[in-house]
OpenMM code with the backbone's topology and positions (N, CA, C; nanometers):
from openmm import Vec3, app, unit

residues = "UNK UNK UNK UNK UNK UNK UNK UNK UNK UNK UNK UNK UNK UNK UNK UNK UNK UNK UNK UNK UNK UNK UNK UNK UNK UNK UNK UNK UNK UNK UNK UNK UNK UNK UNK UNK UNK UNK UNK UNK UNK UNK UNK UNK UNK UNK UNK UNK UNK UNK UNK UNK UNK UNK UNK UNK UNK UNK UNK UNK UNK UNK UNK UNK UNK UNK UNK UNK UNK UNK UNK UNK UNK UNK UNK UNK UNK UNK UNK UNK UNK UNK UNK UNK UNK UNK UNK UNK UNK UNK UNK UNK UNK UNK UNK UNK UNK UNK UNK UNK UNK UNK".split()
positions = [
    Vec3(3.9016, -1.1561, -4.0742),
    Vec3(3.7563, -1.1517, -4.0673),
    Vec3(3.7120, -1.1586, -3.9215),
    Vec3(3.6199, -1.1201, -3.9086),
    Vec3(3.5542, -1.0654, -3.7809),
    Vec3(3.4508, -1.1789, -3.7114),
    Vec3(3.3968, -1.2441, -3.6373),
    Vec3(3.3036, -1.3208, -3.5704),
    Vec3(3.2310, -1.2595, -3.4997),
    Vec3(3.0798, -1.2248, -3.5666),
    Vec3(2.9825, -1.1902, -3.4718),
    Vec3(2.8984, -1.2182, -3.4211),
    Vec3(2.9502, -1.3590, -3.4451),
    Vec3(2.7899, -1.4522, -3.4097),
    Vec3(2.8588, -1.5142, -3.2717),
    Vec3(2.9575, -1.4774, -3.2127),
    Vec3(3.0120, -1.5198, -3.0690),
    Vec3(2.9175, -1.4807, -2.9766),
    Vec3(2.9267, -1.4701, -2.8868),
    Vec3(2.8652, -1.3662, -2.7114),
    Vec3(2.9695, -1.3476, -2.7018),
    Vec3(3.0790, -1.3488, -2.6555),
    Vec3(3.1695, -1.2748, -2.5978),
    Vec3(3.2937, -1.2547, -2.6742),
    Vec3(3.3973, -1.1388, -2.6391),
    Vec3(3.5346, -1.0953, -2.7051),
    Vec3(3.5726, -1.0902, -2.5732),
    Vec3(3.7009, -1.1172, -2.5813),
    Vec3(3.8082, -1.0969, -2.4981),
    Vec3(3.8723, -0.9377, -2.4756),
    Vec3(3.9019, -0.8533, -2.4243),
    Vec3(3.9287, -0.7247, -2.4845),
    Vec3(4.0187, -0.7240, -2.5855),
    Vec3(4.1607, -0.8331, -2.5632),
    Vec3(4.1999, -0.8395, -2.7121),
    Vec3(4.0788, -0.8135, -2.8403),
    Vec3(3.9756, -0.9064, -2.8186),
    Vec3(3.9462, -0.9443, -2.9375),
    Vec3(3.8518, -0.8283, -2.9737),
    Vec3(3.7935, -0.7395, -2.8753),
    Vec3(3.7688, -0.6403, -2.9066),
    Vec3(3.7771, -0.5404, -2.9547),
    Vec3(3.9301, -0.5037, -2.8971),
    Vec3(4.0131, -0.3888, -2.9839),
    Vec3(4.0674, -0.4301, -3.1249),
    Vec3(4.1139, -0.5844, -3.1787),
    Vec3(4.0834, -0.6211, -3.2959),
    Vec3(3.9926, -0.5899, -3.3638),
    Vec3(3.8499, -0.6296, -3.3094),
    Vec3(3.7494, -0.6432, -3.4295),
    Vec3(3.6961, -0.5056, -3.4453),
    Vec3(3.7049, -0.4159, -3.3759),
    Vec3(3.7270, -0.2761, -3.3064),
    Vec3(3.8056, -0.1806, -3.4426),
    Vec3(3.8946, -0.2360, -3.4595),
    Vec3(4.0039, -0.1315, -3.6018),
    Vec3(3.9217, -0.1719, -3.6760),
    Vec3(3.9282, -0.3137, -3.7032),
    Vec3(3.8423, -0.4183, -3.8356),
    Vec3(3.7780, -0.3377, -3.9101),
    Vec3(3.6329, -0.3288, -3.8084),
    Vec3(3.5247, -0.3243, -3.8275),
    Vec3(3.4740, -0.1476, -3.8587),
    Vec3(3.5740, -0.0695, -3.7904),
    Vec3(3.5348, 0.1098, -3.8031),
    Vec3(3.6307, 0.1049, -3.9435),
    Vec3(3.7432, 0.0323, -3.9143),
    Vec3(3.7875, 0.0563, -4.1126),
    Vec3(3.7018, 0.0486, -4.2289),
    Vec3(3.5955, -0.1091, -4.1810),
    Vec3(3.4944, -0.1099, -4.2688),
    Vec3(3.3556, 0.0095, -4.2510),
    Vec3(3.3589, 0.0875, -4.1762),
    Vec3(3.2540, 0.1819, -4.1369),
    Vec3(3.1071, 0.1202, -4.0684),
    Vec3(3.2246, 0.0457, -3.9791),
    Vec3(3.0759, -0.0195, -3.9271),
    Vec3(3.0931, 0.0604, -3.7654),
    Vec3(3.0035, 0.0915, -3.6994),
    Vec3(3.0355, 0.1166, -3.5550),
    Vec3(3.0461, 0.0285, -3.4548),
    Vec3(3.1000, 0.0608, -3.3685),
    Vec3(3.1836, -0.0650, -3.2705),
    Vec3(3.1452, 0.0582, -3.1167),
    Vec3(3.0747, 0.0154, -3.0216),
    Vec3(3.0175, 0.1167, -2.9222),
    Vec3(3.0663, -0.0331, -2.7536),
    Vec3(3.0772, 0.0366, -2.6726),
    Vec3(3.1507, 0.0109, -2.5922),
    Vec3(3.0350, 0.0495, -2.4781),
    Vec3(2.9539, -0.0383, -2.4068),
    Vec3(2.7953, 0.0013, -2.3506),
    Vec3(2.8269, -0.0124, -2.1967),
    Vec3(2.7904, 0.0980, -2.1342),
    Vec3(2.8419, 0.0274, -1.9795),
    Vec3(2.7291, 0.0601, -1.9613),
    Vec3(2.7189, -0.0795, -1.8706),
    Vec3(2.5722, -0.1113, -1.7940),
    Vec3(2.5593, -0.0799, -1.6614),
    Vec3(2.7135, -0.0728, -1.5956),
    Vec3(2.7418, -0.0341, -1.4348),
    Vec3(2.7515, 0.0984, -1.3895),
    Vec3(2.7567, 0.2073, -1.4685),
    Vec3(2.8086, 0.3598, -1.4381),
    Vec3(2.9219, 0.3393, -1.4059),
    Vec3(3.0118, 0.2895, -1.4927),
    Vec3(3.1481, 0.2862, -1.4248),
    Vec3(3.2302, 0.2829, -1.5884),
    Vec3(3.2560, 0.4291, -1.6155),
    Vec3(3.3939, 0.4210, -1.7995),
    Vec3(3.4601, 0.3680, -1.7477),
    Vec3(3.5155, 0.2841, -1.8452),
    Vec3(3.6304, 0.1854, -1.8939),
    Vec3(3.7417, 0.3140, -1.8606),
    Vec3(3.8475, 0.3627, -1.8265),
    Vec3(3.9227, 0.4536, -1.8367),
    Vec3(4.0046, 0.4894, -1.9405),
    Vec3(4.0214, 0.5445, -2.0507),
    Vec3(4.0961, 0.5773, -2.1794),
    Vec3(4.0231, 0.5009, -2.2831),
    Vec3(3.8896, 0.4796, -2.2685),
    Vec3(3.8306, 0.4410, -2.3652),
    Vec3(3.6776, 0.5361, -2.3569),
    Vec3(3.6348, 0.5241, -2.4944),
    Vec3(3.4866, 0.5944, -2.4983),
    Vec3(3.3736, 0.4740, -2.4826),
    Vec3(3.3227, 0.4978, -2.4102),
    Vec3(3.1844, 0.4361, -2.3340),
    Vec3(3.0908, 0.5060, -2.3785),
    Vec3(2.9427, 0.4619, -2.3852),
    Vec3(2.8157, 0.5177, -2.3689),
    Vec3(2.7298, 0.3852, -2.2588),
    Vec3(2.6817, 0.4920, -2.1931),
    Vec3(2.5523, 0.4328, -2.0950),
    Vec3(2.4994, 0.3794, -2.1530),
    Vec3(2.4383, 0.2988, -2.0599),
    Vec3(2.3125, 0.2071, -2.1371),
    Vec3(2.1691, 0.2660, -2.1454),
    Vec3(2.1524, 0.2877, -2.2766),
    Vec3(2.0445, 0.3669, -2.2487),
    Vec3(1.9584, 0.3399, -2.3751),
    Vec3(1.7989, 0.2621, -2.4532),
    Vec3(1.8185, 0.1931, -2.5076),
    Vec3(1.7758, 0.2999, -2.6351),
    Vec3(1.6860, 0.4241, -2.5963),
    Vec3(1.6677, 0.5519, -2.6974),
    Vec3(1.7296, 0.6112, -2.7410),
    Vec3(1.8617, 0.6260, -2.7052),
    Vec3(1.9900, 0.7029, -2.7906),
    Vec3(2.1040, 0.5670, -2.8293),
    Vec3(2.0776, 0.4264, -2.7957),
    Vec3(2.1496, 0.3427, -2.8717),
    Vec3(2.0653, 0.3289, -3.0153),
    Vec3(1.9423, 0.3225, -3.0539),
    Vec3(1.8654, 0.3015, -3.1621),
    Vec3(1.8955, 0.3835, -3.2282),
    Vec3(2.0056, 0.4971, -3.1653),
    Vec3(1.9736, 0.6035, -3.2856),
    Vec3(2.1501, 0.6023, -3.3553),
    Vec3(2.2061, 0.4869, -3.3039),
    Vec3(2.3011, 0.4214, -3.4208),
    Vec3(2.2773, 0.3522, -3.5313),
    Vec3(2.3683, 0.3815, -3.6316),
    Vec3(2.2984, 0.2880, -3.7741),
    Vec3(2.3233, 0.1086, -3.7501),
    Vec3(2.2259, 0.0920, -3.7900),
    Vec3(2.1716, -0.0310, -3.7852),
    Vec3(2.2728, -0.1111, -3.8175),
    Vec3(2.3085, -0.2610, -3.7671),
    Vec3(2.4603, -0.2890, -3.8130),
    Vec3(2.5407, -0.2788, -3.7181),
    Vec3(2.5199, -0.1615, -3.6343),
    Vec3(2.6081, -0.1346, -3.5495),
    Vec3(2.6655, -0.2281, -3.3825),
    Vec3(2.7829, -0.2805, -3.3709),
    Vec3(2.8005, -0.3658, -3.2540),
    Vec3(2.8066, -0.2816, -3.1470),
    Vec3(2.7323, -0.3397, -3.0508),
    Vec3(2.6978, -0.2823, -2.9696),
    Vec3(2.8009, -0.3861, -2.8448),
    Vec3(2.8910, -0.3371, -2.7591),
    Vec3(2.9620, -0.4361, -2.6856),
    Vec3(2.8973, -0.4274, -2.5290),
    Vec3(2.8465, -0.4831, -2.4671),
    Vec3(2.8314, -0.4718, -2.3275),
    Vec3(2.9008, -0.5168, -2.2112),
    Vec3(2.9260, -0.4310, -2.1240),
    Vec3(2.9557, -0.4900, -2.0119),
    Vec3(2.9366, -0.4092, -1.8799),
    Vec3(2.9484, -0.5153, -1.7651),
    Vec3(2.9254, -0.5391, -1.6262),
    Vec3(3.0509, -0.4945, -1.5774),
    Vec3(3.0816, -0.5545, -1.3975),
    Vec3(3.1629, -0.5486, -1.3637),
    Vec3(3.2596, -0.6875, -1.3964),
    Vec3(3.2120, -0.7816, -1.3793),
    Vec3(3.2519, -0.9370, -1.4331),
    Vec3(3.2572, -0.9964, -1.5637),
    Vec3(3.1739, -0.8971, -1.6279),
    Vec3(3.1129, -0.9580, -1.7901),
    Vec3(3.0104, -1.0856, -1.7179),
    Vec3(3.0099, -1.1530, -1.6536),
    Vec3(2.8777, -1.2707, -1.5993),
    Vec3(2.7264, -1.1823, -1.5700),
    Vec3(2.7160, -1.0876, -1.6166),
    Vec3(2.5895, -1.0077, -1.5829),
    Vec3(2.5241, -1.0041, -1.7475),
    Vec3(2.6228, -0.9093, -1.8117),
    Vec3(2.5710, -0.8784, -1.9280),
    Vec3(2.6010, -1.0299, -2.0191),
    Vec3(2.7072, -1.1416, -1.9770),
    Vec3(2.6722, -1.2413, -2.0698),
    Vec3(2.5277, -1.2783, -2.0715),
    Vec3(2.4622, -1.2773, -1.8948),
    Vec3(2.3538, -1.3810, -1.8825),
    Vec3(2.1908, -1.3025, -1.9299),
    Vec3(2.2561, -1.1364, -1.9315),
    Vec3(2.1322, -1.0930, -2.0293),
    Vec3(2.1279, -1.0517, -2.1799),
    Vec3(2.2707, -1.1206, -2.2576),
    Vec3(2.2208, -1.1090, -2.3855),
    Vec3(2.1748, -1.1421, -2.4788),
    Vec3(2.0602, -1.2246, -2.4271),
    Vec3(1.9500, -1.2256, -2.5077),
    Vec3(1.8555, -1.1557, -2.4565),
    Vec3(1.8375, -1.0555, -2.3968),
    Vec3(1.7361, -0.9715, -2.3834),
    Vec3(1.8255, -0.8435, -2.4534),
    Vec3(1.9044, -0.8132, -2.4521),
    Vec3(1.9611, -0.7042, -2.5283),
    Vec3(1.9855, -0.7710, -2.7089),
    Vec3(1.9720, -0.8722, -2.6986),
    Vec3(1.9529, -0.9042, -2.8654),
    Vec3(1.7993, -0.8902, -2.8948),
    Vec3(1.7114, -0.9122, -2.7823),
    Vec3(1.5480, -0.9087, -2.8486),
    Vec3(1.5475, -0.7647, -2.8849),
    Vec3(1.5707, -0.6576, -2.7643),
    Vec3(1.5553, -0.5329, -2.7728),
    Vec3(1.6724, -0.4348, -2.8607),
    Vec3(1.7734, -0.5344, -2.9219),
    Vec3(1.8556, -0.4385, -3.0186),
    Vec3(1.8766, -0.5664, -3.1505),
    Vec3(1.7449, -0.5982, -3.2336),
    Vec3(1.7207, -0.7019, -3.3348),
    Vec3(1.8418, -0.6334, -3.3803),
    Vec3(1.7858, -0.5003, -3.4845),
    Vec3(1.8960, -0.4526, -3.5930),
    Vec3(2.0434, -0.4431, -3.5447),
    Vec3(2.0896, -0.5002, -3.4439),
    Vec3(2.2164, -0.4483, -3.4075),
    Vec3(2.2936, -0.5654, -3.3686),
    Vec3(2.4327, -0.5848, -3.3286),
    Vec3(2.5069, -0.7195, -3.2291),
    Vec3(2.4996, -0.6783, -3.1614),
    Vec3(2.4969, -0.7813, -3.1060),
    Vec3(2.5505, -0.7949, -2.9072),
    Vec3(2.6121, -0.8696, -2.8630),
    Vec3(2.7189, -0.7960, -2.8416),
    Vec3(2.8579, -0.9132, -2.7693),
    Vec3(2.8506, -0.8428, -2.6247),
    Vec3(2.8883, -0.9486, -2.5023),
    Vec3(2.9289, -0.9320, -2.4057),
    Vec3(3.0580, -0.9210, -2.4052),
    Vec3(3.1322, -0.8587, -2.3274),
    Vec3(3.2659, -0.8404, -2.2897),
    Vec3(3.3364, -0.9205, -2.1662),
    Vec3(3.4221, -1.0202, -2.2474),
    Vec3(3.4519, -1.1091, -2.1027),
    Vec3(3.5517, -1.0385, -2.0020),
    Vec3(3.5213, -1.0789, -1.9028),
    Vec3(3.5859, -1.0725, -1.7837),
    Vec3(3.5330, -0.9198, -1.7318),
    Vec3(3.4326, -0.8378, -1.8087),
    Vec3(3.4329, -0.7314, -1.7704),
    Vec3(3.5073, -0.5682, -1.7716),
    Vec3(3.4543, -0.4968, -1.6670),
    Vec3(3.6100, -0.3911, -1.6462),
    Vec3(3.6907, -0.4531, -1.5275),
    Vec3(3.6297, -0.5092, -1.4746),
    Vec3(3.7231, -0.5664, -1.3785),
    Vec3(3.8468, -0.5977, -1.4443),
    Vec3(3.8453, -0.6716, -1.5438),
    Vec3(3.9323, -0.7605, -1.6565),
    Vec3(4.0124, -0.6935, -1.6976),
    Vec3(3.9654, -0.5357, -1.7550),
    Vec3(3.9779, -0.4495, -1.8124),
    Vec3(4.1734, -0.3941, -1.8283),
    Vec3(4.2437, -0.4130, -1.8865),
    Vec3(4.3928, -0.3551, -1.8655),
    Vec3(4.3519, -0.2552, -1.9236),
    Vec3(4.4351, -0.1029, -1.9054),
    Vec3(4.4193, 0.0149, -1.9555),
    Vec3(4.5138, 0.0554, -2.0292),
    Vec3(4.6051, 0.0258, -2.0216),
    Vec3(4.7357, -0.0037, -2.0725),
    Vec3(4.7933, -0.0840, -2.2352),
    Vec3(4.6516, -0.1813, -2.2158),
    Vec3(4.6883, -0.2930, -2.3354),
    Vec3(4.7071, -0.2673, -2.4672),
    Vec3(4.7465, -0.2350, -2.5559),
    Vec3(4.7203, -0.1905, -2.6698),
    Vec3(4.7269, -0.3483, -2.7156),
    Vec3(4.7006, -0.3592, -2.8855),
    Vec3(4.7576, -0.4862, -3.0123),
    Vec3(4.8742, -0.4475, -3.0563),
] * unit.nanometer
topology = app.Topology()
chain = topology.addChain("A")
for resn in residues:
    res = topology.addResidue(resn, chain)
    for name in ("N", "CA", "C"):
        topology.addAtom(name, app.Element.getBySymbol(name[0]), res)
């Protein structure tokens, strides 16, 4: 089972809840706030008119270069995405291994 009432995943815990959660047909979106893709992963910009136009439900993951940016604004990305989660991504892309699989 999945925890979405956290702020943050670890990227482990991301790419976990990540299979989980698209097995269950839920969407799992990967938000960069810096202009900077994750490398071998799919990203979308932050952008808040074409995130609304995911189904509702949908986790929305954010991150910075540190993850300390997007932890300290998600609660403004929870006011402005009610129907949706919002997890921050710890440590960032900085954090980021490209390599890591589960």
């Amino acid at each position: 089972m999945v925890d979405l009432s956290v702020d943050e995943w670890t990227q482990r815990e991301y790419l976990a809840a990540k299979t989980v959660l698209e097995s269950q047909g839920v969407r799992v979106v990967l938000v960069d706030t810096i202009l900077n893709p994750i490398e071998g992963e799919q990203t979308l910009i932050y952008n808040p008119p074409v995130m609304r136009e995911y189904p509702q439900g949908s986790v929305f993951v954010f991150y910075c270069y540190s993850g300390k940016g997007t932890l300290s604004r998600l609660a403004e990305f929870r006011t402005k995405f009610p129907h949706y989660v919002c997890i921050s991504l710890r440590g960032g892309s900085g954090y980021w291994r490209k390599n890591y699989q589960l």
